[in-house]
C-alpha positions as CSV (number, residue, x, y, z in Angstrom):
1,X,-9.7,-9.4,-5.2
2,X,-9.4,-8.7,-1.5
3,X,-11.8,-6.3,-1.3
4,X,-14.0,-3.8,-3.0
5,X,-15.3,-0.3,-1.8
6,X,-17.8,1.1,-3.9
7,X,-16.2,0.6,-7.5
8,X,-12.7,0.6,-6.0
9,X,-11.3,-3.0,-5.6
10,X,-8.2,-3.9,-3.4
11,X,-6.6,-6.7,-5.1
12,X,-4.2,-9.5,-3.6
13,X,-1.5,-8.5,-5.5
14,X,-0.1,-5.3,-5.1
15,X,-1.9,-3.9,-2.0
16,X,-3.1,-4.4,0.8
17,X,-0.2,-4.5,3.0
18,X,-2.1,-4.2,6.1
19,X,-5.3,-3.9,7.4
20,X,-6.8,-2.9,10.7
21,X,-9.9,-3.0,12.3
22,X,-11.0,-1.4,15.9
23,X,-14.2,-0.9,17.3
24,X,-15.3,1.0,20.9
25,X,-17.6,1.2,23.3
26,X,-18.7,4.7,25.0
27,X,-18.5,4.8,28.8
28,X,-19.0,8.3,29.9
29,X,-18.6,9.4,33.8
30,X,-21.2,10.0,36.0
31,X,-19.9,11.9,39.0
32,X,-21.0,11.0,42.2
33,X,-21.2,13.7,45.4
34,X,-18.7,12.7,47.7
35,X,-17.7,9.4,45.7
36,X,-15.2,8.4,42.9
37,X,-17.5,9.2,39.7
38,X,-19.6,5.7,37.9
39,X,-19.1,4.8,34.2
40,X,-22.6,4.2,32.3
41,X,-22.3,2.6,28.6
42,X,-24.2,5.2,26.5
43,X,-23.3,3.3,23.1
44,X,-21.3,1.6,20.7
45,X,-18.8,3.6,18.5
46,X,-18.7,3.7,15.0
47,X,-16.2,1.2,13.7
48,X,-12.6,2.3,11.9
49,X,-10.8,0.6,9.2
50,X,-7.0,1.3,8.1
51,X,-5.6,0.1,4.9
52,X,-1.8,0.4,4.2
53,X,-2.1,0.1,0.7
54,X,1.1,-0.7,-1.8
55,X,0.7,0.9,-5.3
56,X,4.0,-0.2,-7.9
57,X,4.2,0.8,-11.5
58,X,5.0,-2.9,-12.6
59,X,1.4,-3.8,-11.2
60,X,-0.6,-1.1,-12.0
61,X,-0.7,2.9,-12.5
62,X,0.0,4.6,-8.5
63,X,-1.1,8.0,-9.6
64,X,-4.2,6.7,-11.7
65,X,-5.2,4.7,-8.8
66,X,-4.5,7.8,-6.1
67,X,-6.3,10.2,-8.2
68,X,-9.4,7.2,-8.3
69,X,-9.3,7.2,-5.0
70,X,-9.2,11.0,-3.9
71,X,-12.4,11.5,-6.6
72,X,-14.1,9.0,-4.5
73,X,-13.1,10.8,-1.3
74,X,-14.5,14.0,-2.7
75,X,-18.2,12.6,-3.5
76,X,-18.4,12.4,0.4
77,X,-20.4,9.3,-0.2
78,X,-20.8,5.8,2.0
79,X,-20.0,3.3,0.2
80,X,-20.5,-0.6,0.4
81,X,-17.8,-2.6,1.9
82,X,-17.7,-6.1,0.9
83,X,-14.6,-8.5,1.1
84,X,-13.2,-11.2,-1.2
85,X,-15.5,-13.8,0.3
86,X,-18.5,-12.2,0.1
87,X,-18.8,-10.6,3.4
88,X,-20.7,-7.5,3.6
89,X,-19.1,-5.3,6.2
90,X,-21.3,-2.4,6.0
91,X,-20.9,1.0,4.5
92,X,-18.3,3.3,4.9
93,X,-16.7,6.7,4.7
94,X,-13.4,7.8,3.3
95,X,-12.1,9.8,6.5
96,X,-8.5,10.4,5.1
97,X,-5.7,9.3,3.0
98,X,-2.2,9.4,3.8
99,X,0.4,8.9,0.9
100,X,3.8,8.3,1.5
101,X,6.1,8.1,-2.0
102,X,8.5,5.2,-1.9
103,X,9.9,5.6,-5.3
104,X,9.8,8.4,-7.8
105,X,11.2,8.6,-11.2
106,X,13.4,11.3,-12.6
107,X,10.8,12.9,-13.5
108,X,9.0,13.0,-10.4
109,X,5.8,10.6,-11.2
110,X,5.6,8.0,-8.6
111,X,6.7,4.6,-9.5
112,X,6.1,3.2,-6.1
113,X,3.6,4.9,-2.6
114,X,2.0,3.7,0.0
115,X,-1.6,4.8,1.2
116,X,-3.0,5.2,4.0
117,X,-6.5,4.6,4.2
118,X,-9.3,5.3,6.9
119,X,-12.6,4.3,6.8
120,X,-15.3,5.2,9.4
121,X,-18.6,3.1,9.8
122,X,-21.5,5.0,8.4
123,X,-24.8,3.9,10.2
124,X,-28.0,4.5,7.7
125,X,-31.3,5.2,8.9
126,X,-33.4,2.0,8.6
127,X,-35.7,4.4,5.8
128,X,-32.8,5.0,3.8
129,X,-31.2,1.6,4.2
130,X,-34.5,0.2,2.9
131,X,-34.4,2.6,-0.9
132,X,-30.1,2.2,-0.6
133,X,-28.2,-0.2,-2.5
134,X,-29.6,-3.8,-2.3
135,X,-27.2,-6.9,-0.8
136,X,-28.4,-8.9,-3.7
137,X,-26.5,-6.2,-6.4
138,X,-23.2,-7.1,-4.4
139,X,-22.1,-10.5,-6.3
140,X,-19.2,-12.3,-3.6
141,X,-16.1,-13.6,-5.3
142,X,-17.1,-16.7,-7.3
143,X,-20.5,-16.3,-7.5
144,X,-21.2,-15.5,-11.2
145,X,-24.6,-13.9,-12.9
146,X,-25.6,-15.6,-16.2
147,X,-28.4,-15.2,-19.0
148,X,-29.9,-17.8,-20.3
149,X,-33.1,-16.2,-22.5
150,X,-34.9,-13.4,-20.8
151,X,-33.4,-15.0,-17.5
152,X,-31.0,-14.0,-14.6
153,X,-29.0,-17.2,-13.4
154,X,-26.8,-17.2,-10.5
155,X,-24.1,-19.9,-10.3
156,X,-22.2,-20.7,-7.7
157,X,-18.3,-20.9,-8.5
158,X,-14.8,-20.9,-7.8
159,X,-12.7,-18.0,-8.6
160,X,-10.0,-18.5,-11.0
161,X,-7.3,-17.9,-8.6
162,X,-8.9,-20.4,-5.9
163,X,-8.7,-22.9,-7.8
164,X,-5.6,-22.7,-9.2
165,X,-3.5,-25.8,-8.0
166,X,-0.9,-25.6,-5.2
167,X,2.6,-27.8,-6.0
168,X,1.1,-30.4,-3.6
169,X,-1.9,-30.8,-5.8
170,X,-4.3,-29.0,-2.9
171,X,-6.3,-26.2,-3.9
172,X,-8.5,-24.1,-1.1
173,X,-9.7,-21.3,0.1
174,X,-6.8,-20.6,1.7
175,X,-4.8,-18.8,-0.5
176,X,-0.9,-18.7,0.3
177,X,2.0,-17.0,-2.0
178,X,3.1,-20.0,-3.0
179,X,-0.4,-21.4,-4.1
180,X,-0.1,-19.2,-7.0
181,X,2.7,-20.8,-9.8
182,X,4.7,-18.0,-11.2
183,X,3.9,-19.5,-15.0
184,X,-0.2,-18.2,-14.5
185,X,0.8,-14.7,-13.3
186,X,-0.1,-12.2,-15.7
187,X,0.5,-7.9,-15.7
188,X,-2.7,-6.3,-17.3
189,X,-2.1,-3.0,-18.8
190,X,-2.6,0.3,-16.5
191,X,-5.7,1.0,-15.4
C-alpha cells in the first residue's frame, strides 16, 4: 500500500504514477508613498497534493474504483492522509479529479484511465481536532492489532511485501521492481 485516504488505499501496483507535493508562503504588498511597495508574510498556504493515478482492468476494476472515488468527493469530507510507512500527513480535501481514458473496450467501459487527483490541506480547529479521528485508529504498514482474551495487542511487523527477498538475498525497506519475484505476484478479483 502506498497510501491510504480515508478508506481509499493507493496501492504500489497499479497506481500511483506520480505524485506531487507544493506548499506556499503568502507575501502580500504593502505600498509605500513615494517608494517601491514592501512584502510582509501574512501566512503559510494550505498545502496541495497531485496524484497521477493508473487504473487497468488486469489489476483491478477502473470504473469501480472512479465511481469510489467520486462518492468520496461528494461527501465533501477531510479525510486522514497517512502513507505506507506510517506517516500521517494530515487531512485533506478532494479538490478535483481529472480522468483521462487510455483504453476503452468496444463497448465503451474503460479498460485502462488515468486520474488526476488534487488534494488540498484542511486545517481543523484545535476543538474539533481534539473529538476528530484519533492517530492511534490509523494502524502504519506492518504494524498489526491482535486479541489475546479481552485484550488489544499491538505488534510490530513487517509487511508481507517488505520482506519478501530480493535475488541478492537482501530484503529492505526500500522496495524496488525487481525486489518483488514475479512467482509471488498474485491478481485478486475486482474490487
Amino acid at each position: 500500500m502506498f497510501a491510504v485516504l480515508g478508506d481509499i488505499q493507493f496501492e504500489v501496483v497499479g497506481s500511483p504514477e506520480g505524485y506531487e507535493s507544493a506548499e506556499g508562503y503568502d507575501y502580500p504588498e504593502q505600498r509605500v508613498i513615494e517608494n517601491k511597495p514592501r512584502l510582509q508574510w501574512v501566512g503559510d498556504e494550505l498545502e496541495r497534493l497531485n496524484f497521477e493515478l493508473m487504473w487497468h482492468a488486469s489489476f483491478t476494476s477502473p470504473a469501480e474504483q472512479l465511481a469510489v472515488l467520486r462518492a468520496t468527493a461528494a461527501q465533501h469530507l477531510a479525510l486522514p492522509l497517512v502513507f505506507g510507512d506510517g506517516e500521517f500527513r494530515g487531512f485533506f480535501v478532494i479538490e478535483s479529479i481529472k480522468v483521462k481514458s487510455q483504453q476503452l473496450s468496444a463497448s465503451g467501459a474503460p479498460i485502462a484511465i488515468k486520474v488526476a487527483l488534487s488534494l488540498k490541506e484542511w486545517i481543523a480547529d484545535s476543538g474539533l481536532l481534539s473529538s476528530a479521528l484519533s492517530l492511534a485508529a490509523i494502524s502504519p504498514l506492518g504494524i498489526t492489532n491482535t486479541s489475546v482474551g479481552n485484550a488489544d495487542v499491538v505488534t510490530q511487523g513487517v509487511s508481507a511485501l517488505l520482506s519478501v527477498p530480493t535475488a541478492t538475498g537482501a530484503s529492505g525497506p526500500n522496495l524496488e521492481a525487481s525486489d518483488v519475484p514475479t512467482t509471488v505476484i498474485v491478481r485478486s478479483a475486482a474490487r
